[in-house]
C-alpha positions in Angstrom: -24.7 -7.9 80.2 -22.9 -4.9 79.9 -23.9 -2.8 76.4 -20.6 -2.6 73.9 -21.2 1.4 73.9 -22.2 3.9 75.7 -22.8 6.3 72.7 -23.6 5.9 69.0 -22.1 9.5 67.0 -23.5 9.4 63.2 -23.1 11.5 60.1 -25.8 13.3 58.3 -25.3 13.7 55.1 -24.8 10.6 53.0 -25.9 8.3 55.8 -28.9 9.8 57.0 -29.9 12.1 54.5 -29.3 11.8 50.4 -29.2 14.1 47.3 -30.6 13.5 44.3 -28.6 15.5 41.2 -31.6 15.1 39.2 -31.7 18.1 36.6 -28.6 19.5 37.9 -26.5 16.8 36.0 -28.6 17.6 32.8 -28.2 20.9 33.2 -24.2 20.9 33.7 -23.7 18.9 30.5 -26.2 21.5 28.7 -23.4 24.4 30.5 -20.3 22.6 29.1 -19.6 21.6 32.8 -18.5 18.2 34.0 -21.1 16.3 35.8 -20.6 16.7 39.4 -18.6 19.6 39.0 -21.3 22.0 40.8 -20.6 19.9 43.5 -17.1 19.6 43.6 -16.8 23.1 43.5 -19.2 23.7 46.6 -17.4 21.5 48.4 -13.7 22.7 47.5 -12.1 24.1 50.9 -11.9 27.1 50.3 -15.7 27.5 50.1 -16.9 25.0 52.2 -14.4 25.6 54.9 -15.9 29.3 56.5 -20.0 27.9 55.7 -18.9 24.7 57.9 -17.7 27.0 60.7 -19.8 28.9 60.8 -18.2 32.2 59.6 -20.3 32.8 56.8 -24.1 32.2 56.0 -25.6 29.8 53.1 -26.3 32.2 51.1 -23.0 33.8 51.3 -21.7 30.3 51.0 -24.1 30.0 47.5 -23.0 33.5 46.2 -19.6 32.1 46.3 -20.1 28.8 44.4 -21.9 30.9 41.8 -19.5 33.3 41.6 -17.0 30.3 40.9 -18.8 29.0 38.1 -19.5 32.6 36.4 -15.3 32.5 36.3 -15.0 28.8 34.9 -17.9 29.3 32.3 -17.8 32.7 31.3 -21.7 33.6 32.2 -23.5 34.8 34.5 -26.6 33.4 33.4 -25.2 29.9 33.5 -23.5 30.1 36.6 -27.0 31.5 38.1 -29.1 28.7 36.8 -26.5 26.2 38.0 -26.3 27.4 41.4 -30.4 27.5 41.9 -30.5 23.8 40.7 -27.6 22.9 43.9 -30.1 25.1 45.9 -33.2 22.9 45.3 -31.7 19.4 44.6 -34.0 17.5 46.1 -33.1 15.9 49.5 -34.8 11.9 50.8 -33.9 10.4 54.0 -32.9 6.8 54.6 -35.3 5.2 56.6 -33.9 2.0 57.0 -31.1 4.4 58.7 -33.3 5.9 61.0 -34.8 2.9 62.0 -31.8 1.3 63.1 -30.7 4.4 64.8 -33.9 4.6 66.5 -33.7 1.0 68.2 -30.2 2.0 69.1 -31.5 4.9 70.9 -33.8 2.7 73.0 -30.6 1.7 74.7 -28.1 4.6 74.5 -27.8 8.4 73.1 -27.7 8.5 69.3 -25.6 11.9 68.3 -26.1 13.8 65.1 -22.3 14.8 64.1 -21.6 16.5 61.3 -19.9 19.3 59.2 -23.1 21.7 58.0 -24.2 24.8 58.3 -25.9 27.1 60.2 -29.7 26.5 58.4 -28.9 22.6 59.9 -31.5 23.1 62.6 -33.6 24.5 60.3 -33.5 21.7 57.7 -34.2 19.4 60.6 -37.3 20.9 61.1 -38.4 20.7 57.4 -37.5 17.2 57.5 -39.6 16.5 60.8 -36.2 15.5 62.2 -35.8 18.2 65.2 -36.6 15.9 68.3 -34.6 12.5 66.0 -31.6 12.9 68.0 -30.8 12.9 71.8 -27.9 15.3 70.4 -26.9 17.7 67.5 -23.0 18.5 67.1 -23.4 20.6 64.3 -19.7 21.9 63.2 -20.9 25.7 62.3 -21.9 25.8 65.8 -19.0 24.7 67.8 -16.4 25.8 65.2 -14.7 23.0 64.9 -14.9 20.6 61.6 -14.5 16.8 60.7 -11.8 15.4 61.0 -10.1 17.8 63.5 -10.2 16.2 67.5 -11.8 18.7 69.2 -15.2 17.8 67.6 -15.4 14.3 68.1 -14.5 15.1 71.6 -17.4 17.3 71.8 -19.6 14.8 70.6 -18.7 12.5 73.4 -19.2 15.0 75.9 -22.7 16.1 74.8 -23.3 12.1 75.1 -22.1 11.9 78.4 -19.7 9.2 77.2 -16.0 8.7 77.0 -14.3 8.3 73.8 -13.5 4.6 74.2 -17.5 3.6 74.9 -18.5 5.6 72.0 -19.3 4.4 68.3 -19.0 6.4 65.2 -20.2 6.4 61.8 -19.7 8.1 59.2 -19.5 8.0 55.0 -15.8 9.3 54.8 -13.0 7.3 55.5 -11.1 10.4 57.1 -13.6 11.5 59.7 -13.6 7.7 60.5 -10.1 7.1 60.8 -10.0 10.3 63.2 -12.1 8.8 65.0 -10.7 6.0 66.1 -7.5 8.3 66.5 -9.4 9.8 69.6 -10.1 6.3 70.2 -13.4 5.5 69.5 -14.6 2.9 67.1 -15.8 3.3 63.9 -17.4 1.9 61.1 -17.1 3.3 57.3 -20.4 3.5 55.9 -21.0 2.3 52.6 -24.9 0.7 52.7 -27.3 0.2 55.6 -25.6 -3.2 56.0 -22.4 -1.8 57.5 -25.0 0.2 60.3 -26.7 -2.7 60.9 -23.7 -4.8 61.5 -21.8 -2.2 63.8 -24.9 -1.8 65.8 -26.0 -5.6 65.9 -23.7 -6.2 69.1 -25.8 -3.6 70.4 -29.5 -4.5 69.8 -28.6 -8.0 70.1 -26.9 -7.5 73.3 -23.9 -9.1 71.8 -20.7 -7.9 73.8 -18.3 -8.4 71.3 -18.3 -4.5 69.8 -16.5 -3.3 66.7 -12.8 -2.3 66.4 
């Protein structure tokens, strides 16, 4: 029976691989700062944009989210403290995740995609995750960024696969729905239960793949 893809293109962060606030949250109330709001401003646009392409380095990209909160709180010594506890927020990996990605792999190539930086391979090797993927399309690499085309149709070509055999997942609805703009399918990930169903036609060898 013929496989339903050819190709299964995943996320990283926020499927695979998980932060956990921890202190940082107690320690932005302490500052006066919203919770979250170390985050929100690392991942504002403007900063994240040039870290994701690879036009700057992470720690130019963390000089620039500290020197963002120095501006909104009015101290350096605030601003410094919050931007080492971002640094080391501690990271866990979903194994259910990798388990199911791993059976997937036994049948097709399973592609890292994502929007990172250019210490991703690195933190692949810290998290014994180097060899976990037949594929890495890491955006600070290639230059191009979720949800633009051009990266999703690198990720089918470093699969070997066209667009229309491939499956993607992935935490944000945009990158999904770009995705299946460049006509592959996707699946919105929310919990392991939404992996496991998109790749059950799949491992079961169900022909019936997702929309």
């Amino acid at each position: 029976m013929e496989l339903p893809y050819d190709a299964v293109l995943c996320d990283f962060d926020g499927v695979i691989r998980h932060y956990d606030p921890g202190g940082l949250t107690d320690l932005e109330r302490s500052c006066g700062l919203a919770e979250g709001g170390t985050m929100a401003i690392a991942m504002a646009p403007e900063l994240l944009g040039p870290v994701t392409r690879g036009e700057i380095t992470t720690g130019q990209w963390a000089a620039s989210i500290v020197a963002e909160l120095e501006r909104r709180l009015g101290s350096a010594e605030r601003a410094a403290a919050l931007g080492r506890a971002f640094a080391e927020a501690r990271v866990s990996l979903d194994e259910e995740v990798l388990g199911l990605l791993r059976l997937a792999q036994a049948r097709v190539p399973v592609v890292l995609v994502t929007n990172a930086t250019l210490q991703l391979e690195e933190d692949l090797r810290d998290l014994g995750l180097e060899h976990a993927f037949d594929e890495v399309v890491n955006s600070a690499r290639v230059g191009a960024v979720k949800p633009e085309r051009r990266i999703y149709e690198i990720a089918a070509e470093r699969a070997g696969a066209s667009a229309a055999r491939c499956l993607f997942v992935d935490d944000r609805a945009e990158n999904v729905e770009a995705a299946r703009a460049a006509g592959m399918a996707g699946v919105l990930y929310r919990t392991v239960a939404d992996l496991r169903g998109a790749l059950a036609p799949l491992l079961d060898g169900d022909a019936s793949p997702v929309p």
